[in-house]
N, C-alpha and C positions, 0 to 999 in steps of 0.2 A: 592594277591587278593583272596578273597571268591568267592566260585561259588554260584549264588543266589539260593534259595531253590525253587521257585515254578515260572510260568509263571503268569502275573500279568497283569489284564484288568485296564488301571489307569480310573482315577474319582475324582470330586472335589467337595469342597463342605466347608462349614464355621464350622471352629471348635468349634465357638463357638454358633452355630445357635441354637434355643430353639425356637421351634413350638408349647409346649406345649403338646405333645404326649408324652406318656409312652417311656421310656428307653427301646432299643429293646432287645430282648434274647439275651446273653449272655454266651456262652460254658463256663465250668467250668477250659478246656486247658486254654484260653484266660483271665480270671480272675488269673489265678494260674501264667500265662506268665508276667502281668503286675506287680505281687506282689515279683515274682524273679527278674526282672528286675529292680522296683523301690519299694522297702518294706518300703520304709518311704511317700508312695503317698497317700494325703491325699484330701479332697472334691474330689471324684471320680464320673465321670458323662459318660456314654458312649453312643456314639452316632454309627449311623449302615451307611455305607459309600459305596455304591456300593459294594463288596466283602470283605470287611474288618467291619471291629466294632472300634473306634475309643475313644481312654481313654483323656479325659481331664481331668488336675488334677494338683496339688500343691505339691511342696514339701519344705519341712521345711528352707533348705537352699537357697530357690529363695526369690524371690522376693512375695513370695505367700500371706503372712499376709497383704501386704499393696495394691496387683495389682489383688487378686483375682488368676482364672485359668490362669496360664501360661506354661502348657504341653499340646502336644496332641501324643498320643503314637499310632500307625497304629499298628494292629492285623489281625489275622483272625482266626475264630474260632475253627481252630486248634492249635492254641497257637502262631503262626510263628509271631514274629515282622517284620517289614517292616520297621516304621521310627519314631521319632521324633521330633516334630518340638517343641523347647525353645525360647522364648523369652526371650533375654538378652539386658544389659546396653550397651551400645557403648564401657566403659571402659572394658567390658568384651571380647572383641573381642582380637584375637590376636596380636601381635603387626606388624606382617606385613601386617593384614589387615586394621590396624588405620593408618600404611603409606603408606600402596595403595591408602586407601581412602581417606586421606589429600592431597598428590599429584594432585587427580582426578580435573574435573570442580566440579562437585556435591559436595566439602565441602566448597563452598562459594557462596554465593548472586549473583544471585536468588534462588539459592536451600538449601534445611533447610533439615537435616535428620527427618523421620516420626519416623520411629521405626526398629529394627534390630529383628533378628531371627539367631538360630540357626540350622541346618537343619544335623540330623546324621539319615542315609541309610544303610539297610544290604547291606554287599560288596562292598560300594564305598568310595568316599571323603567324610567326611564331610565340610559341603559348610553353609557360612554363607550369608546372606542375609541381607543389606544395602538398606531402602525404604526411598526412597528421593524424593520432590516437592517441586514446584513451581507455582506461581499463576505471568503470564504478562499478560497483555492487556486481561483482564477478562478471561483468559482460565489455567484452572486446571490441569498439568501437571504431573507424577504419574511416576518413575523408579525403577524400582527392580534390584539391583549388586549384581552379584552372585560371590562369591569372592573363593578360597581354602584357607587352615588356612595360605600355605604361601606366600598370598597376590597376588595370578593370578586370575585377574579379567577372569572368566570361562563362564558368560552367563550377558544380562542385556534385563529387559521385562520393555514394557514400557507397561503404562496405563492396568495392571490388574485389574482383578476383584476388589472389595469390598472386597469380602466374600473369595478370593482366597485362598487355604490353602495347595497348593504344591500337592496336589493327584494325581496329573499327571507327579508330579518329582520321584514318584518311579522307581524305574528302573526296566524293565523287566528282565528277565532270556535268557542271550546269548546261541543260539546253540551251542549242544556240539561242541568244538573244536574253539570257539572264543575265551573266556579267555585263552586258552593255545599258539594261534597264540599271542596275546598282549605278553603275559609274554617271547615268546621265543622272538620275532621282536623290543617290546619296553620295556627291563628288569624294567628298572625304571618306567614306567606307572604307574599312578593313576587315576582309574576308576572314571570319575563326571557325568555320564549319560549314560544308555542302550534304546533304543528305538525301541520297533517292533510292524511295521504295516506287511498287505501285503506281509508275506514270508521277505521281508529285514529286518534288523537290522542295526542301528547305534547308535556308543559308541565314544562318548566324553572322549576323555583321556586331563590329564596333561604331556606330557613327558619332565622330568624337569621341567622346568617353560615356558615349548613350550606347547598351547594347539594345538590338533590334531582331525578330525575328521574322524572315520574308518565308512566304507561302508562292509557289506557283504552280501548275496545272501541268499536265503531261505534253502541252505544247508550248511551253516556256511561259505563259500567261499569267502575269501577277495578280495571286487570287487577293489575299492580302498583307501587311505590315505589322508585327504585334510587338507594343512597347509598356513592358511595366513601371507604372508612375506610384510618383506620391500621391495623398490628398491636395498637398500642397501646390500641385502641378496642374490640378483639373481645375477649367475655368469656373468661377464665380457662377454664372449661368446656370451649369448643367449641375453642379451644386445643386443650387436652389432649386432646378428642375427635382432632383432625387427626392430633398426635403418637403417638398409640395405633394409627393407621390405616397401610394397607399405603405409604400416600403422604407418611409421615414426613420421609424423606431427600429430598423432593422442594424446591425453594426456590421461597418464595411472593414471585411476580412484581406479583402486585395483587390485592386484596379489595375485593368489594363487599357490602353489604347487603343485603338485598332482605324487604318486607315485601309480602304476597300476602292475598287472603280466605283461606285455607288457614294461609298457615305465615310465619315468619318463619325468614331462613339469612341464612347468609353464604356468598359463593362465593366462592374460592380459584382464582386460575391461578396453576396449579404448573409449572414447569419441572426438567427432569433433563436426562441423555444416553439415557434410554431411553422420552424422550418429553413432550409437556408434554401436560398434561390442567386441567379444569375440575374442584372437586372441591365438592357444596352440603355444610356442615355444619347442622342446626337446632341451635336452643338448648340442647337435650336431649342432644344431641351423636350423633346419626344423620348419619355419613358418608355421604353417595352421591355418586356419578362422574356427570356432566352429561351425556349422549347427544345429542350433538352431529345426529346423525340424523334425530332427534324432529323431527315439523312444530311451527310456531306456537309458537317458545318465545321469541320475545322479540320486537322492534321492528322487524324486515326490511322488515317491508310499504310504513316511509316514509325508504327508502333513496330518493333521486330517481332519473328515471325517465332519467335520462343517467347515470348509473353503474350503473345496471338493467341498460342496455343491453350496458355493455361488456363485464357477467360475463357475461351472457347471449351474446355475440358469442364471447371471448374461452376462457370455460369453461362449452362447450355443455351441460347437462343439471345445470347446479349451483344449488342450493337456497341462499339469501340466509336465515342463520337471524338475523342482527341487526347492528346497527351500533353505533360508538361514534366517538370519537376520540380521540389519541394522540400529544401533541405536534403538535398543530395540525393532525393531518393525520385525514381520513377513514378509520377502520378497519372492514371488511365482512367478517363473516365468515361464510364460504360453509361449504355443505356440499357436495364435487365430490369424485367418482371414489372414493367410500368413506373419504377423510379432509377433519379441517378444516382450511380454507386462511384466511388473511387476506391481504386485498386493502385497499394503503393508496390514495387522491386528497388530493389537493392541491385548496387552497380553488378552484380554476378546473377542480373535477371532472376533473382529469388523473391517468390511471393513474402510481402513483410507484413502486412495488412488490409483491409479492407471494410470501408466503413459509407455509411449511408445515414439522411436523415431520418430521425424520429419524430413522428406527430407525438402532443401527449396523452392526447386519446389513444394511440395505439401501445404506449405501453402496457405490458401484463401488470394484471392487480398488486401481485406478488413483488414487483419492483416499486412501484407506487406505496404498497404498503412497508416498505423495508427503509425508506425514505423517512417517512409519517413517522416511526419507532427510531430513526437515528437521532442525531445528537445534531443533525442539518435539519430537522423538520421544520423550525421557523423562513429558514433560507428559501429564496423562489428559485426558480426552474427557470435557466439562462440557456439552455442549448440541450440536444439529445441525439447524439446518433447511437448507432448502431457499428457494432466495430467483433470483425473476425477475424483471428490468427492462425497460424498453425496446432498453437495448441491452446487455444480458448474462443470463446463467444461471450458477450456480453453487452448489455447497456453503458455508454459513455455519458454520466447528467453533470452536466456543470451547473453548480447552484451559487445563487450568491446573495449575500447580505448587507446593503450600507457599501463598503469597500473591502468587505473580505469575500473570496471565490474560492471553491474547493470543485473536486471533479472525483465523484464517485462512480468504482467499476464495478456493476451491478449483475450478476447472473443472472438469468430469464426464472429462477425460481426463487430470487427474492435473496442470495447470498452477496450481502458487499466484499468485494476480492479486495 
């Protein structure tokens, strides 16, 4: 691994935007940088990019004579490269990414590949980029698969930008002494993303073909490791610890790993009708329930500062205890008005939903009785949240029978949507 050269404010913006303004200044380091690096780049057009300057351009062996610009090379005007982004043919991809991605849903109907990218980064993986849509029941659907060349699908954003152009995939520069903890802890590691907000840092590794995500503190200090497993992966043990536990009958939604200076567990989100909960087991098989309340217990801090804003705007007085993602989409979960909420964005930081558990006591009559009068009345009460859009509100019940499950979208006055 390279240590990256400087600390980097990311920024986004269309490579190929033309406003019609002059070409900004230009350091003569950063022209001299792009001609060592690609001395055969031809149509050269530079655009100025938050802290960088940004080369689009051609070269003799792409696709350039018949597709126009298909480079954009990140700079700064000290000559330091940053990144790359190429657009390439599908067949250009490597071949474990053409069998990752055939394997996938996304290479059959309803989804059609848009166009593929090549994405090379000072210091990390290079990661290729697979953009795939779909058009059902008049709505436009938009995925970006972030893949490594040996086919570990590493990240997928749903519904970016337009204009998106990865400026925000550069990778910051780790405190001293984080690249040297990876390379001692995970010799094999391959660096696919650095990220610092707020004194933290987090660094998306590959180890082997395990992706892994590291947590550290604003003095380089590895808070923790977080690795999503199978069932199949968690020991026999901490199994049997879960199934002994009051949260038995509860059905496990997703597991993660987590190794700390302290302790090594696995977390469980559990889902019922009388509630979904977090649940840590150790290896030893010490059940405890996650208290969602707690300050400082995961990654919130480098949530961006536009989706900061909108919980902040949206749901005044609520606590950001961490993020993840979720089928491409942003998942934040807050702590607001005494329970936890999840709040999903969409790759262009757009609010998409937001949903929270339901007891059944606390549903309204009016939905209870709209239940009671359907054609589900026999069926039991599997799940309930609570789910807000832009343009709706409603009860989310999933109910189910023997082996058949339906999910009814219920209005708070008793209307099944």
């Amino acid at each position: 691994m390279t240590l990256l050269v400087s600390t980097l404010a990311l920024a986004g913006c269309n490579k190929d935007e033309d406003n019609g303004s002059r070409e900004p200044a230009v350091s003569k380091q950063a022209q001299a940088a792009l001609t060592e690096k690609y001395p055969n780049a031809t149509n050269v057009r530079w655009t100025a990019k938050d802290k960088y300057v940004v080369a689009s351009f051609s070269l003799p062996e792409s696709r350039a004579a018949e597709a126009g610009i298909d480079l954009a090379a990140w700079f700064d005007n000290g000559g330091a490269w940053y990144m790359t982004e190429t657009d390439i043919p599908f067949t250009a991809l490597p071949e474990a990414v053409q069998t990752a991605f055939e394997a996938s849903e996304y290479a059959s109907a309803p989804w059609r590949t848009d166009d593929v990218d090549m994405l090379e980064r000072e210091g990390v993986e290079t990661i290729y980029v697979i953009e795939v849509e779909k058009r059902e029941n008049g709505i436009e659907t938009e995925i970006d698969l972030y893949y490594s060349a040996d086919g570990v699908l590493v990240k997928m954003l749903t519904d970016s930008a337009p204009d998106y152009d990865y400026g925000d995939y550069i990778p910051s520069t780790p405190a001293t002494g984080i690249e040297e903890y990876i390379r001692t802890n995970y010799p094999d590691a391959r660096i696919t993303e650095i990220d610092y907000e707020h004194g933290m840092t987090e660094v998306d590794i590959i180890d082997g073909r395990t992706p892994r995500e590291l947590l550290f503190d604003g003095s380089g200090a590895w808070v923790y490791t977080k690795t999503e497993v199978w069932r199949s992966d968690v020991p026999q043990t901490v199994m049997q610890a879960l199934q002994n536990s009051e949260w038995a009958a509860y059905r496990i939604d997703d597991i993660d790993h987590y190794e700390t200076p302290d302790k090594e567990f696995y977390r469980f989100d559990l889902e019922s009708a009388q509630g979904d909960v977090k649940v840590d087991v150790t290896l030893d098989g010490t059940v405890t329930l996650k208290q969602s309340d707690m300050p400082a217990q995961g990654n919130g801090q480098l949530v961006d500062a536009e989706v900061t804003g909108f919980i902040s705007s949206k749901y005044p007085g609520a606590r950001i205890v961490e993020y993840d993602y979720d089928k491409g989409l942003l998942e934040v979960e807050i702590w607001h008005e005494n329970r936890e909420k999840d709040v999903y964005f969409n790759g262009r930081n757009e609010w998409v939903y937001t949903e929270w558990d339901i007891r059944r006591s606390e549903l309204p009559q009016a939905v209870t009785a709209a239940i009671a009068a359907s054609e589900w009345a026999t069926f039991s009460i599997d799940d309930i949240e609570y789910v807000q859009t832009p343009t709706a509100e409603y009860y989310l019940v999933e109910l189910e029978r023997g082996n058949r499950e339906i999910e009814l979208r219920i209005a708070a006055e008793g209307t099944i949507l």
